[in-house]
C-alpha positions as CSV (number, residue, x, y, z in Angstrom):
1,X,0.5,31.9,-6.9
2,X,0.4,31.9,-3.4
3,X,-0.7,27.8,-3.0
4,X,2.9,27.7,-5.4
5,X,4.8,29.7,-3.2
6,X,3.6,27.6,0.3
7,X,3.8,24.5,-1.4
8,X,7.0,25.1,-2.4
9,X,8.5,25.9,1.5
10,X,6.1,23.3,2.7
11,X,8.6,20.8,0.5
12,X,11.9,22.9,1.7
13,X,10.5,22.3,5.4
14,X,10.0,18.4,4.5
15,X,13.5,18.0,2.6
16,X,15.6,19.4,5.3
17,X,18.4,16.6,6.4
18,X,17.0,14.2,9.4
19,X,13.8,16.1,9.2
20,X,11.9,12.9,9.9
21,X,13.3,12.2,13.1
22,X,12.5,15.5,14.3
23,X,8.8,15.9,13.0
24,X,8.1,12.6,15.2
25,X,8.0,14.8,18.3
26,X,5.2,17.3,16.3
27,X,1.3,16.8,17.0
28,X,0.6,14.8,14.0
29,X,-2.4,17.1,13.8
30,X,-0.9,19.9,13.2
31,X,1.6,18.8,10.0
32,X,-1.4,17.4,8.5
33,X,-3.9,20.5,9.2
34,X,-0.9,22.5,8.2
35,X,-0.9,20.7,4.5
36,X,-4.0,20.7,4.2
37,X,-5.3,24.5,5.3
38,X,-2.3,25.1,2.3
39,X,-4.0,23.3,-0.2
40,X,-7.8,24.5,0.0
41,X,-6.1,27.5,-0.9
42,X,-7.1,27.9,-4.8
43,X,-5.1,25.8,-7.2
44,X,-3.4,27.8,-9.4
45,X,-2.2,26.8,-13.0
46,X,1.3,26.4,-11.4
47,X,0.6,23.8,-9.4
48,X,-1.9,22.1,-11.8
49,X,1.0,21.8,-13.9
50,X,3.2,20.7,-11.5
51,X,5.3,17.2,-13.2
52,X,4.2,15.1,-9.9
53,X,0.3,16.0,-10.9
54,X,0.9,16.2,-14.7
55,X,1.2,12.4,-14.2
56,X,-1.7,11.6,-12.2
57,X,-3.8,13.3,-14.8
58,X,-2.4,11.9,-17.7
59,X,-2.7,8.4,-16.3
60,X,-6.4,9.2,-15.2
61,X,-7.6,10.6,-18.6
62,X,-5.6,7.2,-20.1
63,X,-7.6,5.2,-18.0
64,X,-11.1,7.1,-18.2
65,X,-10.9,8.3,-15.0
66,X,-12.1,11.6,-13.4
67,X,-10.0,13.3,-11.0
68,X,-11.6,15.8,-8.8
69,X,-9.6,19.6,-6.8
70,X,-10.9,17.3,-3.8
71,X,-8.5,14.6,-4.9
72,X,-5.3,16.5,-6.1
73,X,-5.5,18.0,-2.7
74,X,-5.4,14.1,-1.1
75,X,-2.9,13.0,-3.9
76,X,-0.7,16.2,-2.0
77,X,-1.5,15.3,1.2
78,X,-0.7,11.7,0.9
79,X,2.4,11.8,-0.7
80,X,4.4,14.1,0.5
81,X,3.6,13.2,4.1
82,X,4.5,9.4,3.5
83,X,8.0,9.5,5.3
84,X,6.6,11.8,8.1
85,X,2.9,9.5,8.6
86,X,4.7,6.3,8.9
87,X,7.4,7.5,11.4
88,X,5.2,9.2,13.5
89,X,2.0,6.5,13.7
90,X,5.5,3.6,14.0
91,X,6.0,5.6,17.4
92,X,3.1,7.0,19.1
93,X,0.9,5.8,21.7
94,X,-2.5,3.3,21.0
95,X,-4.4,6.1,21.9
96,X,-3.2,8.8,19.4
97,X,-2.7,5.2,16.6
98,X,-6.6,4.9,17.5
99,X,-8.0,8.6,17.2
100,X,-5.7,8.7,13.7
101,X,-6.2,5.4,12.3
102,X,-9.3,3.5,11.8
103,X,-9.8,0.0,11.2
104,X,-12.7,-1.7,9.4
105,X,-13.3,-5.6,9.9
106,X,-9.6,-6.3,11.5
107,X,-11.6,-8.6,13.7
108,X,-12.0,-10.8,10.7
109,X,-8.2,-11.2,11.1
110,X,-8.3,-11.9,15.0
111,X,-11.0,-15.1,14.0
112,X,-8.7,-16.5,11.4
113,X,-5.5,-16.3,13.6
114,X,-7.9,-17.8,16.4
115,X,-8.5,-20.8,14.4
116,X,-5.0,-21.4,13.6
117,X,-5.6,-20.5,9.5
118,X,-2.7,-18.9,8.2
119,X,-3.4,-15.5,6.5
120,X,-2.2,-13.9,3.0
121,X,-3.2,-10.4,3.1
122,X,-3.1,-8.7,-0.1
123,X,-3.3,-4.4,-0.5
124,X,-3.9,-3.0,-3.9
125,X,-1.0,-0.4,-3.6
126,X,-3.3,2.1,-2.6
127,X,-2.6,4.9,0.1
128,X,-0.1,4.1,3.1
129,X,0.6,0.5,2.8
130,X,2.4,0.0,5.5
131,X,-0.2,1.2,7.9
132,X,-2.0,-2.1,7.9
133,X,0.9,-3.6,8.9
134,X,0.8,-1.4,12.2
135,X,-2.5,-1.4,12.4
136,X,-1.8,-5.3,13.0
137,X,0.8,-4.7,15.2
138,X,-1.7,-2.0,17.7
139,X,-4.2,-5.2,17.7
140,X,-1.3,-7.5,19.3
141,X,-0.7,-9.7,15.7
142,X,2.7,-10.8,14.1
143,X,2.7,-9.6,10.9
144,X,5.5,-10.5,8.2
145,X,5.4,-7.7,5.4
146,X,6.8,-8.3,1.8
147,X,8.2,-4.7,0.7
148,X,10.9,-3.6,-1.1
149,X,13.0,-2.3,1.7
150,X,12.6,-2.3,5.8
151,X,10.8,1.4,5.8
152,X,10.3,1.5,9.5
153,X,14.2,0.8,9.9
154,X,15.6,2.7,6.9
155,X,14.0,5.1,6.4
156,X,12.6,5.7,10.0
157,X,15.3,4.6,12.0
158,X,12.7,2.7,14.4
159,X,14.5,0.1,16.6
160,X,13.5,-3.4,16.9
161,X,11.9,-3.1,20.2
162,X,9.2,-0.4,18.5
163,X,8.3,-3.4,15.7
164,X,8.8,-5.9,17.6
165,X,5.6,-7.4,15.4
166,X,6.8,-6.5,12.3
167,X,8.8,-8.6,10.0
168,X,9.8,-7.4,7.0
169,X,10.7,-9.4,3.5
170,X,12.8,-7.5,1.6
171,X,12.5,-8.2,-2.3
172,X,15.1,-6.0,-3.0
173,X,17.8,-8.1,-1.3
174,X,16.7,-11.0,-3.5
175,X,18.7,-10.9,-6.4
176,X,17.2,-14.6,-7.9
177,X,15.9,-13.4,-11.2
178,X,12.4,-15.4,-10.0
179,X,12.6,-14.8,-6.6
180,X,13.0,-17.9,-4.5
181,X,13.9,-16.7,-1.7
182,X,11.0,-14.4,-0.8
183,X,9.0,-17.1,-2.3
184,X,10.1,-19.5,-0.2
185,X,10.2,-17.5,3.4
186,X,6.2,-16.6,2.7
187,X,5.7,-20.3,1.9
188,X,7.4,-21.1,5.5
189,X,5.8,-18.5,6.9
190,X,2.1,-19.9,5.6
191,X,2.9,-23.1,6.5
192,X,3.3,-22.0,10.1
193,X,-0.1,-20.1,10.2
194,X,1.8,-16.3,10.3
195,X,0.1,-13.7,8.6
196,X,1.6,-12.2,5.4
197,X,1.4,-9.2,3.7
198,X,2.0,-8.2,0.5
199,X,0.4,-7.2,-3.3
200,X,1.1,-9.2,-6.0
201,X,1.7,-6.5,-8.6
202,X,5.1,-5.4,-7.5
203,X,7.8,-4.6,-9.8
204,X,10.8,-7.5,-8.5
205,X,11.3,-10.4,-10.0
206,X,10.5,-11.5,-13.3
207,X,7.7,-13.4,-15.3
208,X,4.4,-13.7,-14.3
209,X,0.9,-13.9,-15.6
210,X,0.4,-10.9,-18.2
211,X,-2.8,-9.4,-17.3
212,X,-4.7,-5.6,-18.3
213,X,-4.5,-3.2,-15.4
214,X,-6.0,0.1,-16.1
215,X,-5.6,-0.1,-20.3
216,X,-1.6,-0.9,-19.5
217,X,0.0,-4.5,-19.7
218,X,1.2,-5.7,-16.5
219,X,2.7,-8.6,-14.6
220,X,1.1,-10.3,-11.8
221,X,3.6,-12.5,-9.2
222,X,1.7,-15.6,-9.1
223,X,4.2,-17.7,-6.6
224,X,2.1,-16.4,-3.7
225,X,-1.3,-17.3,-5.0
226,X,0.6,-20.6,-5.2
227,X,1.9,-21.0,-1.8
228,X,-1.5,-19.5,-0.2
229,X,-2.9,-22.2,-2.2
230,X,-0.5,-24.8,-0.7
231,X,-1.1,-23.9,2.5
232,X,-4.8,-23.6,2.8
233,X,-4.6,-20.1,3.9
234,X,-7.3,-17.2,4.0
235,X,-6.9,-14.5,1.6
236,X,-8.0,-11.3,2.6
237,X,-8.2,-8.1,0.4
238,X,-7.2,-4.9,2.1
239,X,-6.9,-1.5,1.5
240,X,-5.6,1.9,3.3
241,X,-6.8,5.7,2.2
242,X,-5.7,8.8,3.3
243,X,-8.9,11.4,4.0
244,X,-8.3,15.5,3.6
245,X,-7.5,15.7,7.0
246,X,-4.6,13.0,7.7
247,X,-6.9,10.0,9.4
248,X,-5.7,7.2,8.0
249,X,-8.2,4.3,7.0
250,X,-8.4,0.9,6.5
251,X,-10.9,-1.4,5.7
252,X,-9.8,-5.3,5.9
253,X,-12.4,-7.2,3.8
254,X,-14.3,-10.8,4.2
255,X,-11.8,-13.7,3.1
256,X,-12.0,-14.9,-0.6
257,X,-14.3,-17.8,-0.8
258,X,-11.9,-21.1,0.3
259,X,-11.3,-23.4,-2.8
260,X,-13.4,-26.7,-3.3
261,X,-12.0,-30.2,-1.9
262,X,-9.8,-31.8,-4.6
263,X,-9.5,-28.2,-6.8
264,X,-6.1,-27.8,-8.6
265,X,-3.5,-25.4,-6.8
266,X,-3.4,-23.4,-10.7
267,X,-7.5,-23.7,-10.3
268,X,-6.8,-22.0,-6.7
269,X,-4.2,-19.0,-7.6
270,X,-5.9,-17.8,-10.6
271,X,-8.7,-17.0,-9.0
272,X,-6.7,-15.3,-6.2
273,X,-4.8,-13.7,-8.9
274,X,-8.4,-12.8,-10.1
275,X,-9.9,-11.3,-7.5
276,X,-7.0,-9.8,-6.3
277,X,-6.5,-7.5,-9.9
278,X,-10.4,-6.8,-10.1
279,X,-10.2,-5.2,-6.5
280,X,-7.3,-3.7,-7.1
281,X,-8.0,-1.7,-10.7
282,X,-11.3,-0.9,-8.9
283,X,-10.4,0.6,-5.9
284,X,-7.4,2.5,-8.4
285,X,-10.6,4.0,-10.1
286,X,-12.6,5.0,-7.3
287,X,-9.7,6.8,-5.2
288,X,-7.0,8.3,-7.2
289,X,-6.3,10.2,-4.6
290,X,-4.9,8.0,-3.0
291,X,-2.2,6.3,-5.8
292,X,1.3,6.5,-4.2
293,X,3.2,8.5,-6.6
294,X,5.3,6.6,-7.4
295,X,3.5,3.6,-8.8
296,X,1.8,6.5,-11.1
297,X,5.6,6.5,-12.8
298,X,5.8,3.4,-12.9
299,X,2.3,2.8,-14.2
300,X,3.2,5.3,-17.1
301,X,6.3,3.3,-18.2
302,X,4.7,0.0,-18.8
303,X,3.0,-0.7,-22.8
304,X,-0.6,-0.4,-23.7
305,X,-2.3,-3.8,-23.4
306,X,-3.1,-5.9,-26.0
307,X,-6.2,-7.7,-26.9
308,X,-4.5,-10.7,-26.1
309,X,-3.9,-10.0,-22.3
310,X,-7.1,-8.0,-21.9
């Protein structure tokens, strides 16, 4: 009852109108230590049964998966701070970025730019996604970002001197039923050696290659597999997680094996498209946690698979 009733003015707090530009000014340490002293309180029934958790558990037990106190507490703590972590780590110094974000194998990103190999980075819409993107930005990279909306500037309010690195492609000001514009922007970009980043599991556009994610049938973009094909670039597999206590971390992996001299572009993006699912479903499993809530809805809205995409 009394992780309800704190959980419940913790959200009033969060709600309140232009709250986020406010909470910029707080230690970041404290919001988060806040949250989280709340939630080791006990977890009542209440919150348990709470719509926002409901899903997540019916989405885990669907998928065979075993969720943990330890990670409803991180599922808490990572959602409803989204708004509040990205505007606050979008404005503070490279010190405080540093002691609250920590970066695994980013250096495999300062080799390929070094080389002149353009770079598709691809996240497994896991944790806060847009943190590698300022991760990038901390280490002194350009990075263009394929996102539904400008978050930084929307929802943030940052100006264009604060991401000054960061580019962002908004799908959700391409109305072509197949997306050609986006597609054609990251293909430029590519082309030029920039660094893109992006999943290829989004919900924009339409058609695809129908593939099994987690027992459901989904939808895989495969124009960027395509154009990282065309343009010879790395692919690297990324992915951010949130830990009990705010830090925020991400681990960039080694690039996907390069394809063979004279292999097909289709040869090429499948196994991009591949890799990228495999990673993605597995780091899903491992850390639900960390799922952004609202993928969990959409997740639950899409059919079970059939033995013919499995």
């Amino acid at each position: 009852m009394i992780t309800s009733l704190c959980l419940s003015a913790y959200r009033r707090i969060l709600k309140a109108q232009d709250v986020w530009h406010g909470c910029r000014f707080l230690p970041y340490g404290v919001v988060t230590g806040t949250l989280a002293a709340i939630l080791r309180l006990p977890i009542d029934t209440r919150v348990r049964n709470r719509r926002q958790i409901a899903r997540l558990l019916q989405l885990a037990s669907e998928a065979g998966v075993r969720v943990s106190d330890d990670d409803i507490r991180r599922y808490l703590q990572m959602n409803m701070l989204t708004k509040f972590r990205y505007c606050w780590l979008a404005r503070c110094s490279d010190k405080a970025f540093s002691h609250w974000v920590h970066s695994t194998g980013i250096e495999t990103i300062d080799a390929l730019q070094r080389q002149g190999r353009p770079v598709l980075l691809l996240t497994a819409h896991l944790g806060p996604g847009h943190a590698i993107s300022l991760a990038l930005q901390h280490r002194g990279h350009t990075v263009h970002t394929v996102t539904t909306e400008d978050v930084f500037r929307t929802e943030c309010g940052c100006g264009t001197d604060t991401m000054s690195r960061i580019h962002a492609i908004e799908v959700g000001k391409d109305s072509s039923p197949m997306m050609i514009k986006t597609t054609n922007a990251v293909r430029r970009l590519l082309r030029d050696g920039a660094i893109v980043h992006a999943a290829l599991d989004g919900f924009h556009g339409q058609g695809g290659q129908d593939t099994s994610y987690l027992g459901r049938q989904r939808q895989l973009r495969m124009a960027l597999p395509y154009a990282a094909a065309m343009a010879n670039a790395a692919v690297v597999l990324v992915a951010a997680s949130v830990a009990g206590d705010g830090t925020v971390r991400i681990v960039f992996h080694q690039p996907l094996a390069d394809g063979e001299p004279g292999q097909e572009m289709a040869c090429r993006a499948r196994f991009i498209a591949s890799r990228y699912i495999e990673f993605s479903e597995n780091k899903w499993r491992q850390d639900p946690g960390n799922i952004p809530a609202h993928m969990v809805r959409e997740m639950l809205a899409f059919p079970p698979a059939t033995s013919r995409n499995e």
